[in-house]
Backbone as a ProteinNet text record, in pm:
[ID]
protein_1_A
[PRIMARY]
XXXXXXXXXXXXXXXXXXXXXXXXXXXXXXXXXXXXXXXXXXXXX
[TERTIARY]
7091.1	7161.8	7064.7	6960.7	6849.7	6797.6	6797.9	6762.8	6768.6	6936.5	7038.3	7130.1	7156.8	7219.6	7392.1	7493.9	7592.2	7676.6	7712.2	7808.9	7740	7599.9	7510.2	7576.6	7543.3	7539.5	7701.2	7773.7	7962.2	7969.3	7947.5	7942.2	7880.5	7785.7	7712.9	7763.8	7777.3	7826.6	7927.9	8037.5	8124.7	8174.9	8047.2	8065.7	8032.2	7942.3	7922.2	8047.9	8142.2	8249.6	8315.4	8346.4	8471.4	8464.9	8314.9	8255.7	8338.6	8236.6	8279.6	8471	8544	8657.2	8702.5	8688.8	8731.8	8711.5	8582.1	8542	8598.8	8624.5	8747.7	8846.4	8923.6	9071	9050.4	8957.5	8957.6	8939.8	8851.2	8791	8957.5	9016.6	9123.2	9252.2	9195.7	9342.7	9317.6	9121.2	9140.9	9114.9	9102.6	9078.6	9294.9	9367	9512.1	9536.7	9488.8	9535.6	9442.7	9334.2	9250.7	9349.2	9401.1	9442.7	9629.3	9663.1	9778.6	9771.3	9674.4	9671.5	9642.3	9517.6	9524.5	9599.2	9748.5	9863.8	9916.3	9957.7	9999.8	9934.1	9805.6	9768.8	9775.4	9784.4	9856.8	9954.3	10006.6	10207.1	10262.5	10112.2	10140.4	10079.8	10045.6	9960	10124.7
12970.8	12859.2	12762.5	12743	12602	12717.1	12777.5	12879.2	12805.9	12770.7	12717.2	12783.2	12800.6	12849	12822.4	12958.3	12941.9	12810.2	12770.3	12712.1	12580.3	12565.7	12432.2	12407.1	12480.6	12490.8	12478	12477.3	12492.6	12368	12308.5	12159.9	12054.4	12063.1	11985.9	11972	12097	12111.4	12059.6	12003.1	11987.1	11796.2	11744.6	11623.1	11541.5	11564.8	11492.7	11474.5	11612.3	11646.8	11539.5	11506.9	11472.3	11297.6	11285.4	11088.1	11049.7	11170.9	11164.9	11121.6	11238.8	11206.7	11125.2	11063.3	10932.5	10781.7	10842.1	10707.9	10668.9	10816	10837.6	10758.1	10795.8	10757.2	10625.5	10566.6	10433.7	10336	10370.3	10344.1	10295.9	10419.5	10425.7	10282.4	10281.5	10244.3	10114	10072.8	9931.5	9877.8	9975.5	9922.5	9854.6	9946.5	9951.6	9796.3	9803.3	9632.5	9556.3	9549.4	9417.6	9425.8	9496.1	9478.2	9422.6	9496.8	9413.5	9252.5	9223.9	9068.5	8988	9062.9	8983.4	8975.7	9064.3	9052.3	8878.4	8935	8841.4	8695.1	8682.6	8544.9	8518.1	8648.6	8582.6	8528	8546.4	8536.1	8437	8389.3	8202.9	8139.9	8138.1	8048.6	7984.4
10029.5	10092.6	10159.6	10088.6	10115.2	10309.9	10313.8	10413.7	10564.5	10556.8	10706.8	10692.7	10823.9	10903.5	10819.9	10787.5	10731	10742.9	10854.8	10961.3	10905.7	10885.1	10890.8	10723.7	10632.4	10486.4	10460.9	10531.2	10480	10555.1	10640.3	10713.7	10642.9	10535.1	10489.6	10353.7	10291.9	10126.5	10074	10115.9	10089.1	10059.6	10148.9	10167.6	10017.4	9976.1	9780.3	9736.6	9721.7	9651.7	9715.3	9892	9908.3	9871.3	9851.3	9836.5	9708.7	9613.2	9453	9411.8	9495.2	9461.6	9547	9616.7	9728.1	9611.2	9548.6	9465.9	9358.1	9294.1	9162.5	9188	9300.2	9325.3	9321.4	9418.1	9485.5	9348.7	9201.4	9107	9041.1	9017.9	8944.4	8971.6	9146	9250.5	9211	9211.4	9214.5	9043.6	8970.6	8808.3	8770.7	8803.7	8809.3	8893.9	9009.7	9052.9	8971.6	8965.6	8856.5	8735.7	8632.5	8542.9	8546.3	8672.4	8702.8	8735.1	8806.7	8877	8699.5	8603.2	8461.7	8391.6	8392.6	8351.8	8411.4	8528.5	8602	8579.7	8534.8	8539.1	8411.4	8324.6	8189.4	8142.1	8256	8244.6	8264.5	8404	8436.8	8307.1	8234.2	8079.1	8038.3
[MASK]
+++++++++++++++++++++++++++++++++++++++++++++

């Protein structure tokens, strides 16, 4: 465990994972509105 202290190594480890999927979602949340708003400005043509 990179030779820290348990408590140090379960406090630290977890944080990559929680960025990664924060970024997924957020990726997903804002690809879904960009492609809604290019609907939408297609709609005014």
């Amino acid at each position: 465990m990179l030779n820290l202290p348990a408590e140090t190594f379960w406090l630290l480890v977890p944080w990559p994972f929680i960025w990664m999927v924060l970024a997924i979602v957020l990726y997903f949340k804002l690809k879904r509105e960009d492609e809604l708003e290019e609907q939408e400005i297609e709609g005014e043509k």
